[in-house]
C-alpha positions in Angstrom: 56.1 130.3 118.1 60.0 130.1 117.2 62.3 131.5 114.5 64.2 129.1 112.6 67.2 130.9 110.7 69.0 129.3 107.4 72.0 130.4 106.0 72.0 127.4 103.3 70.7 128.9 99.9 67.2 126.9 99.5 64.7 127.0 96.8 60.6 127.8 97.9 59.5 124.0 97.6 62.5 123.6 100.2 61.6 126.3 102.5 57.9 124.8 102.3 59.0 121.5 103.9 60.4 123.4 106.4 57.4 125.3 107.6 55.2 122.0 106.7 57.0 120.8 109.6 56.8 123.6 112.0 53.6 124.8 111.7 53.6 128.2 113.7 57.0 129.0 113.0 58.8 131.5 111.2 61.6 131.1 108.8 64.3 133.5 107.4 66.5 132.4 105.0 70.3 134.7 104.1 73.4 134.5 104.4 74.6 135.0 108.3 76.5 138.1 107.4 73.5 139.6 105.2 71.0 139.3 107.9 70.2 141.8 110.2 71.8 140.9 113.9 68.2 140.5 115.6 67.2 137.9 113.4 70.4 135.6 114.7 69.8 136.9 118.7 66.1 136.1 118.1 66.7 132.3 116.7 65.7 129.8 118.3 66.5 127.2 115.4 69.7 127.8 113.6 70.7 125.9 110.3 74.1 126.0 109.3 76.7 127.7 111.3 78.6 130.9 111.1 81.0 132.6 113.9 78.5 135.5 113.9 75.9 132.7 116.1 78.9 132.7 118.6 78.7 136.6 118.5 75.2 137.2 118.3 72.4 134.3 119.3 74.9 133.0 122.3 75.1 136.3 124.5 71.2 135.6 124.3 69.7 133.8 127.3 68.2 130.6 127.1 66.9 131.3 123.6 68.7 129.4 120.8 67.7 126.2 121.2 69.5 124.1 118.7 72.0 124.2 115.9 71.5 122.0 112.8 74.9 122.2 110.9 75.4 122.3 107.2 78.5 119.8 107.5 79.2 116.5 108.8 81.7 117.7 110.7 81.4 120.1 113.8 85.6 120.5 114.6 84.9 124.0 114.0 82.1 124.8 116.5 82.6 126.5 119.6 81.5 123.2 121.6 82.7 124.2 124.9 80.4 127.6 124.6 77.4 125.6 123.1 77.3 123.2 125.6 77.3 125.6 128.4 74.6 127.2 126.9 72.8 123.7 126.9 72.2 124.3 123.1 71.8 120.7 121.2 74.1 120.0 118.0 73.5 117.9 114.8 75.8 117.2 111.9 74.5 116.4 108.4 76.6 113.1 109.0 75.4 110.7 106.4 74.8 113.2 103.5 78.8 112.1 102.4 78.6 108.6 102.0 77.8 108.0 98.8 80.4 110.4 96.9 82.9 110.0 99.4 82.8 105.9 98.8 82.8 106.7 95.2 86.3 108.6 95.2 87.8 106.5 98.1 87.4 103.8 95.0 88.8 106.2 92.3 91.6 107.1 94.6 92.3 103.4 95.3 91.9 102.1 91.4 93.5 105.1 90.3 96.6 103.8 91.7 95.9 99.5 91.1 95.0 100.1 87.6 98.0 102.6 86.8 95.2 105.4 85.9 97.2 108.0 87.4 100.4 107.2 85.8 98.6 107.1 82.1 97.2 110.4 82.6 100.6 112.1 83.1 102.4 109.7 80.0 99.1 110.8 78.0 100.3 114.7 78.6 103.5 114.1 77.1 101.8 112.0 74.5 103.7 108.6 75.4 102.8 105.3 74.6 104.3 103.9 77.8 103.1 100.5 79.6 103.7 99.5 83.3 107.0 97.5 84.1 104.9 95.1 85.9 101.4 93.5 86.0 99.1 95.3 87.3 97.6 94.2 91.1 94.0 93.7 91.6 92.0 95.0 94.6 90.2 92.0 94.7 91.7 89.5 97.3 93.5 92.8 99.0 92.6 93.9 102.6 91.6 97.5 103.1 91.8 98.8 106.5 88.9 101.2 107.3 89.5 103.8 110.2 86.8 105.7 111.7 83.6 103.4 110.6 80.4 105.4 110.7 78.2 106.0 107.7 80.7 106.3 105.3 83.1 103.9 106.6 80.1 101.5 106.5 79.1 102.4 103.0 83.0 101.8 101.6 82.9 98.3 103.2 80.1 97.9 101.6 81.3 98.5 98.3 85.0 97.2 99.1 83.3 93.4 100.3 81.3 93.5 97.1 85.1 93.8 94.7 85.9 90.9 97.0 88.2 93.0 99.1 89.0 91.5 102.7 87.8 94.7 105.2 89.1 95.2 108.7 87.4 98.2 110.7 88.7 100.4 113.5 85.7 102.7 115.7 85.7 104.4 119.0 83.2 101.7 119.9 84.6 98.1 118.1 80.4 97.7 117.5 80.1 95.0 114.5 79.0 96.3 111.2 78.0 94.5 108.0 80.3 94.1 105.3 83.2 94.8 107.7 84.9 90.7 108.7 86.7 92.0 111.4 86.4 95.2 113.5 89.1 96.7 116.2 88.2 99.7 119.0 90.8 102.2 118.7 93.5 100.2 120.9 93.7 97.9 118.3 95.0 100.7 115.5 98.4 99.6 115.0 97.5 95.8 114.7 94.7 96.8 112.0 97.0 99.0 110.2 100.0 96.1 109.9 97.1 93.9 107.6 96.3 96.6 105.3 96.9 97.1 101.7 95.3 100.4 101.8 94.4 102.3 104.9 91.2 104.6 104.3 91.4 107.5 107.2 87.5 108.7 107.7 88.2 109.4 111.5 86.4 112.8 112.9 88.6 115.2 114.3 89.1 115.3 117.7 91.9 116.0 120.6 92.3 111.8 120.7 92.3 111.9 116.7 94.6 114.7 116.4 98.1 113.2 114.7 97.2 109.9 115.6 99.0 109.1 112.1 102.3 109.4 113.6 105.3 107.9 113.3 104.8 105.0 115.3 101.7 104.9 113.1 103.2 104.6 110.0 105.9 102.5 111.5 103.0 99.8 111.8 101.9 100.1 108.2 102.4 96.9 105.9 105.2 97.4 103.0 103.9 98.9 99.8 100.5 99.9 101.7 98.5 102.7 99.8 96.9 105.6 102.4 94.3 107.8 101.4 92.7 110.6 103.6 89.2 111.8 103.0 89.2 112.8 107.1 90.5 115.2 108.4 93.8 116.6 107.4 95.2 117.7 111.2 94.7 113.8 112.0 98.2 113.3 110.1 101.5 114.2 111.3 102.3 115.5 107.8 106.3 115.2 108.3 105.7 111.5 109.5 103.4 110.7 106.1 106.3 112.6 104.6 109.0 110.2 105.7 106.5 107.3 105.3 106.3 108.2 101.4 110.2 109.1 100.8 111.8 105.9 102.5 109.0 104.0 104.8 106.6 101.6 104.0 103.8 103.7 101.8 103.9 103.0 98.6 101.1 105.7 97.2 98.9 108.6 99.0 96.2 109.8 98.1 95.1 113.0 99.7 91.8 114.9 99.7 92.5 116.7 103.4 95.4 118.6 104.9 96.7 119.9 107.8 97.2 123.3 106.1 94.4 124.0 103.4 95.1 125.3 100.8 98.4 122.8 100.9 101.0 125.8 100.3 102.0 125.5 96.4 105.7 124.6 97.7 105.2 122.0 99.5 107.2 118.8 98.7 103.8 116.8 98.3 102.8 118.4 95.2 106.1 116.9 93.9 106.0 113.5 94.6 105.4 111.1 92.4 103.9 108.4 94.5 100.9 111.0 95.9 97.2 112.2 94.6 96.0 115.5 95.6 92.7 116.4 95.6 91.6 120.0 97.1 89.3 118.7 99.8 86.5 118.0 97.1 85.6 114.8 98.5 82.4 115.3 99.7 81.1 117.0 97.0 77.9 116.1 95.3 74.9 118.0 93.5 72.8 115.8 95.9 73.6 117.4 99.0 71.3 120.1 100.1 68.5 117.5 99.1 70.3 115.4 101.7 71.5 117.7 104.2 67.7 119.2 104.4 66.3 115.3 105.0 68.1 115.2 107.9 67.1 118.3 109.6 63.3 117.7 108.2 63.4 114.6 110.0 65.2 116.3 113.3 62.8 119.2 113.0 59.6 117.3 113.3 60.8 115.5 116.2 61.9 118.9 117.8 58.7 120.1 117.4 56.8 117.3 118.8 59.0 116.9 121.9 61.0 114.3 121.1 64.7 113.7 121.5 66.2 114.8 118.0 67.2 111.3 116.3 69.6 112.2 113.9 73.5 113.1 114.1 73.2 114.7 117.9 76.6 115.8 119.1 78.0 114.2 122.1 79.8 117.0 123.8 81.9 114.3 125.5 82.9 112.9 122.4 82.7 116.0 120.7 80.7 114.4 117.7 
């Protein structure tokens, strides 16, 4: 039978589920640059990615099969060489919805419960109230681009603090828990209704600085942003402007178009912005996750069967 190769660190009860579910196979686990070259040109399964696949198991003919990334995202893939090849794609799509939805709140009460602001009077050990009462997010309308698992999940969660939601997807397919949902011509409408605007759009040559300025032209006065994307989805010059003298009243930033976000960089400045190095999707659940998915991919795989999680559409290029 097949080699299945992981670079993802695994324990032995994890690498057990693997082979439970493809009896007759091999598996190596390492990390891509540790391994020996032959064990990547002789895959046939690859989990997780590394540029040494593009150098290695794609010269090979016909033999890698499929490629089950560690990441929800697949921006960074060679697409155009793995479709060629007629390799199949998956994401881990899914594995982020839970601790992304939980700091898209924190990010958003951070700011409508003056959390933020306290933190940096408690450094300098002031007793210091807000001018003004504080708003609630209940009864406020959050704008949700890019509505897949995790948009779905924040709706969710939004709907149940009595938030309004508005959605905006590639399809405009209903979801629960979102009350009204736009395709992606109707961005600029959604975007003039929203007190905050949650960006959770893949990155893609349509997605790439759609946040423009005639984006952010369309934004609601005093609207709160917050990114937990893709950074290269934002102009950043145009959220710059936005923040300094447009219509955003607060940012919140877990993504960048440059990564690490240089330490001059006027963002880091400004007092109207939270920065958070790209930690959204952390969570100590997610090789438990990550390796469901693939499990669940891998048993189809074997028995024939189109793989039913997270396949890439080349066209769409997620």
């Amino acid at each position: 039978m097949g080699k299945i190769v992981c670079f993802p660190t695994l324990s032995e009860e994890q690498q057990q589920r693997i082979l439970n579910a493809a009896p007759g196979y091999t598996l190596k686990v390492g990390k891509a640059k540790e391994l020996d070259p032959a064990e990547l040109s002789d895959a046939e399964i690859i989990l997780g990615w590394s540029p040494l696949v593009t150098e290695h198991a794609l010269k090979q003919e016909n033999l890698l099969q499929w490629v089950q990334v560690w990441s929800a995202g697949v921006d960074n893939l060679p697409l155009a060489d793995l479709q060629h090849k007629d390799v199949q794609v998956t994401s881990a799509n899914g594995v982020h919805a839970i601790p992304i939805t939980e700091i898209i709140l924190g990010m958003m009460l951070s700011h409508s419960r003056w959390l933020r602001q306290a933190m940096l009077h408690q450094q300098q050990s002031e007793w210091k109230a807000p001018a003004k009462p504080l708003p609630e997010l209940h009864g406020k309308t959050a704008v949700i681009v890019g509505v897949g698992e995790i948009g779905t999940e924040t709706a969710r969660v939004l709907k149940a603090l009595g938030m309004r939601t508005i959605g905006v997807r590639r399809s405009g397919k209903d979801v629960p828990d979102v009350d009204q949902m736009y395709d992606m011509t109707g961005l600029h409408e959604a975007l003039r209704q929203g007190d905050y605007v949650i960006n959770i759009l893949p990155l893609t040559d349509e997605t790439k600085h759609i946040y423009d300025e005639a984006a952010f032209e369309h934004f609601k006065q005093g609207a709160c942003f917050v990114n937990v994307g893709r950074g290269p989805s934002v102009k950043t010059e145009a959220l710059l402007s936005a923040l300094q003298s447009g219509p955003i009243a607060f940012a919140a930033l877990d993504v960048f178009e440059e990564e690490p976000l240089p330490a001059d960089h006027p963002l880091w400045g400004m007092d109207n912005v939270l920065i958070t190095p790209h930690i959204a999707g952390s969570t100590e659940q997610y090789t438990d996750r990550a390796l469901d998915i693939f499990v669940q991919n891998l048993e189809a795989y074997v028995a024939g069967e189109t793989l039913p999680l997270n396949l890439v559409d080349y066209n769409h290029k997620y």
